[in-house]
KOLMAR-38158 format. One record per residue (C-alpha): residue in three letters; residue number from 1; x, z, y. Coordinates in steps of 0.2 Angstrom, whole numbers, plus 5000, padded with zeros to 4 digits. Example, Ala and Ser with C-alpha at 12.3 -4.5 7.8 and 13.67 -1.06 7.14 Angstrom:
2
REC   res     n     c1     c3     c2
REC   ALA     1   5062   5039   4978
REC   SER     2   5068   5036   4995
//
This chain:
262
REC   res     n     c1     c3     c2
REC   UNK     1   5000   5000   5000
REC   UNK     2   5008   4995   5016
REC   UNK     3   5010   5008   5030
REC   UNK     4   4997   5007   5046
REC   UNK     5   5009   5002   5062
REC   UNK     6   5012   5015   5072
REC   UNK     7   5011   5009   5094
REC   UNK     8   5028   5021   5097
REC   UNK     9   5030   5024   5116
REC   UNK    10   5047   5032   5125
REC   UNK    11   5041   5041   5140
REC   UNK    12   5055   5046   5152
REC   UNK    13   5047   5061   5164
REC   UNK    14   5054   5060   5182
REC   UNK    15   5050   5062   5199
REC   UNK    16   5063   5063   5216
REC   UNK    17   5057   5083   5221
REC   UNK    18   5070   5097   5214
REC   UNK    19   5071   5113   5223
REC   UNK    20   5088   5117   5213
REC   UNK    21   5097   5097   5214
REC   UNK    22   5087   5089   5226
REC   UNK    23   5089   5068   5220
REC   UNK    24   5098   5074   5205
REC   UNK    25   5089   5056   5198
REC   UNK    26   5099   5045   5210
REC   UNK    27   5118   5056   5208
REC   UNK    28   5131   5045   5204
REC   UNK    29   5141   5048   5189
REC   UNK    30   5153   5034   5185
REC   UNK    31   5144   5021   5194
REC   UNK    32   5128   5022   5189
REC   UNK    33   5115   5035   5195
REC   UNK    34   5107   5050   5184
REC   UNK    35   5092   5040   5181
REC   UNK    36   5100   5023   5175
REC   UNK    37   5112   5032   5164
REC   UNK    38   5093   5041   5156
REC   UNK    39   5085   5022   5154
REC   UNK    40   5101   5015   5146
REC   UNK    41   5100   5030   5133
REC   UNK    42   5081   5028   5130
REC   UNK    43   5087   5009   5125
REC   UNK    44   5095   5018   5110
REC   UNK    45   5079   5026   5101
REC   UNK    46   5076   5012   5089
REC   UNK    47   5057   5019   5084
REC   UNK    48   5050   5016   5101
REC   UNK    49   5042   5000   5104
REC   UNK    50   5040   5002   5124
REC   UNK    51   5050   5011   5136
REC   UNK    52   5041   5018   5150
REC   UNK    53   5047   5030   5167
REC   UNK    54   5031   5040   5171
REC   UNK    55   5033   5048   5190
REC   UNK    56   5020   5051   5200
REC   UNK    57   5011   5043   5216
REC   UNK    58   5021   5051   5229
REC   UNK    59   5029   5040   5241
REC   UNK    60   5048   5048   5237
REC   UNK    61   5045   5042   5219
REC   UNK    62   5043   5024   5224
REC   UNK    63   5062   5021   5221
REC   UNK    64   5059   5028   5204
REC   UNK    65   5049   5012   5201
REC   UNK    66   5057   5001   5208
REC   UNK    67   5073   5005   5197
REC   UNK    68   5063   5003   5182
REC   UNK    69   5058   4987   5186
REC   UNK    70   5075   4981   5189
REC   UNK    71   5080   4990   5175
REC   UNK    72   5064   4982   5166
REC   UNK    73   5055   4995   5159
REC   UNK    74   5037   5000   5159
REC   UNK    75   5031   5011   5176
REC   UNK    76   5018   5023   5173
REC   UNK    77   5012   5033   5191
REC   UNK    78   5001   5049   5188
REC   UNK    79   4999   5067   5195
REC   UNK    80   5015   5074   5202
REC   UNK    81   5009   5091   5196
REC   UNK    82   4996   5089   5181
REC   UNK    83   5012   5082   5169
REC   UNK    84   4998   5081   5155
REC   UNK    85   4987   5069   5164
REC   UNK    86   5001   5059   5167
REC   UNK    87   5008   5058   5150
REC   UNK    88   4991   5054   5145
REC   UNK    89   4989   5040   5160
REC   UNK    90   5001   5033   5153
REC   UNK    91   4999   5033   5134
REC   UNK    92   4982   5025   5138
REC   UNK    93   4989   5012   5149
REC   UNK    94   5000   5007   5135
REC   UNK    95   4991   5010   5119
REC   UNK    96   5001   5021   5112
REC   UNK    97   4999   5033   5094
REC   UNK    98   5013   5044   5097
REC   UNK    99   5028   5046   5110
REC   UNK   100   5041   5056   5115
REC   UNK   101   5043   5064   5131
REC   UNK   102   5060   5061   5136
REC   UNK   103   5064   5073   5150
REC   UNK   104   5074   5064   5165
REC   UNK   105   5085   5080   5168
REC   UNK   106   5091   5078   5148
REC   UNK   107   5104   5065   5151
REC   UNK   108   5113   5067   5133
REC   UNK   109   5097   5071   5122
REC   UNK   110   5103   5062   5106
REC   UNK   111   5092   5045   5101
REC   UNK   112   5094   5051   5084
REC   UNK   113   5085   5066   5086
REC   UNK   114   5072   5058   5095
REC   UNK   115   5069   5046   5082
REC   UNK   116   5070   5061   5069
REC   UNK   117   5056   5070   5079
REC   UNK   118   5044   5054   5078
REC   UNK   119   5046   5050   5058
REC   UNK   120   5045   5069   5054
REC   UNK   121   5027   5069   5064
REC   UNK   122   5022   5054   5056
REC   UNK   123   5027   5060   5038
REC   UNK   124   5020   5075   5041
REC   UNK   125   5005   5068   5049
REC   UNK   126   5010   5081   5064
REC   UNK   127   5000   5084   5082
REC   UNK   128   5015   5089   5093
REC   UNK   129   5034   5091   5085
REC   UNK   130   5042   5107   5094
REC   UNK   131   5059   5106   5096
REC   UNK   132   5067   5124   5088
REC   UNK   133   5072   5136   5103
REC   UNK   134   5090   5138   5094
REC   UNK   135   5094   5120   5097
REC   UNK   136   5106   5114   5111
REC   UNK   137   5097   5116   5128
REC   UNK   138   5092   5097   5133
REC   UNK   139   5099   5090   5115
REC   UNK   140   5082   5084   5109
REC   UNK   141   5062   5080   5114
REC   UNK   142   5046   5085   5112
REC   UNK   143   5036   5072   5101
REC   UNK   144   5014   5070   5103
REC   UNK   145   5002   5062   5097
REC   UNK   146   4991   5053   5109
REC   UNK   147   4974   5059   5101
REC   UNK   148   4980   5079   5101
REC   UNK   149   4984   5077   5120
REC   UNK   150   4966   5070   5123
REC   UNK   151   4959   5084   5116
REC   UNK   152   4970   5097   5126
REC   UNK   153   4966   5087   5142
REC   UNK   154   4945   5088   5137
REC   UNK   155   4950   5107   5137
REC   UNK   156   4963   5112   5149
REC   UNK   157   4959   5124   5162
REC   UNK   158   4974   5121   5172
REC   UNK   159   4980   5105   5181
REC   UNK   160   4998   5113   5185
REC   UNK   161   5003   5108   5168
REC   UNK   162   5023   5105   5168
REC   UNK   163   5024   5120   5154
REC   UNK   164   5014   5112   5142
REC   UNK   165   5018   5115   5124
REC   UNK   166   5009   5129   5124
REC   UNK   167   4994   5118   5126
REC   UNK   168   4998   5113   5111
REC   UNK   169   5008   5129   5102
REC   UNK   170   4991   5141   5104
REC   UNK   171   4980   5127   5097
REC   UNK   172   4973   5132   5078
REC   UNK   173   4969   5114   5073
REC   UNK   174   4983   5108   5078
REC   UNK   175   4998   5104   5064
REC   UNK   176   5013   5109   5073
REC   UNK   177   5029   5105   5066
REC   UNK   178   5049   5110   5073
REC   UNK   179   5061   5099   5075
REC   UNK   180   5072   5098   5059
REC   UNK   181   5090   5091   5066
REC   UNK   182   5098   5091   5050
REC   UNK   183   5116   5094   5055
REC   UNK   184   5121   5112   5058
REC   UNK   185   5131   5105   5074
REC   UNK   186   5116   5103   5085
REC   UNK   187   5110   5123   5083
REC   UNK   188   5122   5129   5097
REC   UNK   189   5114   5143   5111
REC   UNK   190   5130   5142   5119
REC   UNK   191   5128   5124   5127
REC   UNK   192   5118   5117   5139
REC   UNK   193   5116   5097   5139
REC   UNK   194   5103   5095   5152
REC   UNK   195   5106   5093   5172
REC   UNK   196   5095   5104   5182
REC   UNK   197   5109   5113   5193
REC   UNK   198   5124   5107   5203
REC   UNK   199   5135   5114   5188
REC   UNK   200   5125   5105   5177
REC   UNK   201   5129   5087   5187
REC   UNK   202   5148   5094   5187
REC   UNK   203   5147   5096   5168
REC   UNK   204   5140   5078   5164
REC   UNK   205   5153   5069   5175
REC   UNK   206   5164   5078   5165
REC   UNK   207   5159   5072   5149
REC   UNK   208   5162   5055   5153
REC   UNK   209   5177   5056   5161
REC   UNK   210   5181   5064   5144
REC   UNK   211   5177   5050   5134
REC   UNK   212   5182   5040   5148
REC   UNK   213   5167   5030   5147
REC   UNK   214   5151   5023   5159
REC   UNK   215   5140   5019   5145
REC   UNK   216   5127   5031   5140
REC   UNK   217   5128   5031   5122
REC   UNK   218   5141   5045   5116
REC   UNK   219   5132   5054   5102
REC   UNK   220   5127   5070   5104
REC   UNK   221   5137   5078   5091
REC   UNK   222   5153   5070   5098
REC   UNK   223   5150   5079   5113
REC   UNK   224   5148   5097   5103
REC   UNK   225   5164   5092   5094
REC   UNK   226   5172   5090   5109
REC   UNK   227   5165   5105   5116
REC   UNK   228   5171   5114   5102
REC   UNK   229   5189   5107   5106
REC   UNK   230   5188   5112   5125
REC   UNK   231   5174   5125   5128
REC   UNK   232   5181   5127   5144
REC   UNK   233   5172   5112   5147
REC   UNK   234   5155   5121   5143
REC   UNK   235   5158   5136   5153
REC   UNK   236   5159   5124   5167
REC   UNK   237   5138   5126   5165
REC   UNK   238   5131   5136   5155
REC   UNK   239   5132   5153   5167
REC   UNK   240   5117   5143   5172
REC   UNK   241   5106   5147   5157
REC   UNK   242   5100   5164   5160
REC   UNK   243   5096   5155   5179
REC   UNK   244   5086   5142   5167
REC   UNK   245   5078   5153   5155
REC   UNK   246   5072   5164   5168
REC   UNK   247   5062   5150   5176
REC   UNK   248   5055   5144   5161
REC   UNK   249   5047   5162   5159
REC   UNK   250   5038   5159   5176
REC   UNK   251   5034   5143   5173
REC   UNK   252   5023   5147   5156
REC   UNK   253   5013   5161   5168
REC   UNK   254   5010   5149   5181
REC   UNK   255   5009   5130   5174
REC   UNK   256   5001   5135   5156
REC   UNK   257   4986   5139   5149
REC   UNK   258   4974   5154   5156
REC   UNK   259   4964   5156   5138
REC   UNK   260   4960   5146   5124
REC   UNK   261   4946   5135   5127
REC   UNK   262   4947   5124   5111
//
């Protein structure tokens, strides 16, 4: 019996305001900026059949889209602070069954893992694929399944929704699944992978001037190897963490659900 085709989107969350790194999309690092360096990296998930940079309809955002049409991507434009409506806009719009939501701070999430995520949902026959909280910071994505988010988006009770596995987490009928990265490697608390402070920004640079490199498409668990060879290049960031962690605390009372409503 063949297998029913599967419409696999890539959606790469971004907008312009940041209150730590304001225009962290547009740094440069080796010529190319944040954002470029996120697209070219998307390129490398081989489940995904369309690419696509969701932003939202603020007028900052508009060189958001035009990049991802030079870059010749798909351009999704939503709520800039009801993320859920957006992703959901968005899967709509391009007929999608499942996707991952590929954060634009996550510059080296590894394409691996987010094709891993997808086939372990599908296999599994999966809602929302969690991504374990003992993996790298910023090292892998959360995966969905466009028919759970419509049912959270019926529900919600919130339309500040950037903390939104929980939506999902606290949902009985639900089949949640965690990540399962394979490779021992990729379970490190002690790194941090994802640009969300100046340190961060200073850390990445750093990574490819390592490998000497302005390509976007150094594995993941070459850059732990190498970390494990020089963790003075991880300290340069990860001070940051407890900075990181505190705020995801805040955001989960403010952005997430107020009760079950399912």
């Amino acid at each position: 019996m063949n297998r029913v085709k599967n419409n696999i989107g890539c959606f790469i969350m971004c907008r312009m305001s940041s209150s730590r790194l304001p225009g962290k999309a547009l740094a440069p690092i080796r010529g190319k900026s944040v954002i470029q360096h996120i697209i070219e990296r998307a390129r490398l998930v081989t489940c995904s059949d369309v690419i696509v940079l969701c932003t939202s309809t603020d007028q900052e955002d508009d060189i958001l889209e035009s990049i991802a049409g030079k870059n010749g991507i798909g351009v999704f434009r939503g709520s800039r602070e009801d993320v859920l409506e957006r992703l959901l806009g968005a899967a709509l719009h391009f007929h999608t069954d499942y996707f991952i939501n590929y954060t634009g701070d996550n510059i080296f999430c590894d394409p691996g893992l987010m094709d891993a995520g997808i086939r372990q949902m599908i296999d599994g026959n999966l809602d929302f694929m969690n991504v374990p909280a003992d993996l790298v910071v910023g090292g892998a994505a959360y995966c969905i399944a466009t028919e759970a988010l419509q049912k959270v988006c019926q529900t919600k009770d919130n339309d500040r929704t950037e903390s939104y596995p929980q939506y999902f987490m606290t949902r009985k009928e639900f089949n949640i699944g965690n990540l399962d990265a394979g490779d021992p490697i990729f379970y490190d608390t002690n790194v941090r992978v994802t640009v969300d402070y100046p340190e961060d920004l200073e850390f990445a640079r750093r990574i490819f001037d390592e490998f000497d490199t302005d390509v976007n498409n150094i594995p993941l668990k070459r850059i732990l190897e190498l970390l494990r060879q020089k963790p003075e290049i991880a300290r340069i960031n990860f001070f940051r963490q407890n900075d990181w962690a505190a705020r995801q605390k805040i955001q989960k009372k403010t952005t997430g659900p107020r009760g079950s409503r399912s």
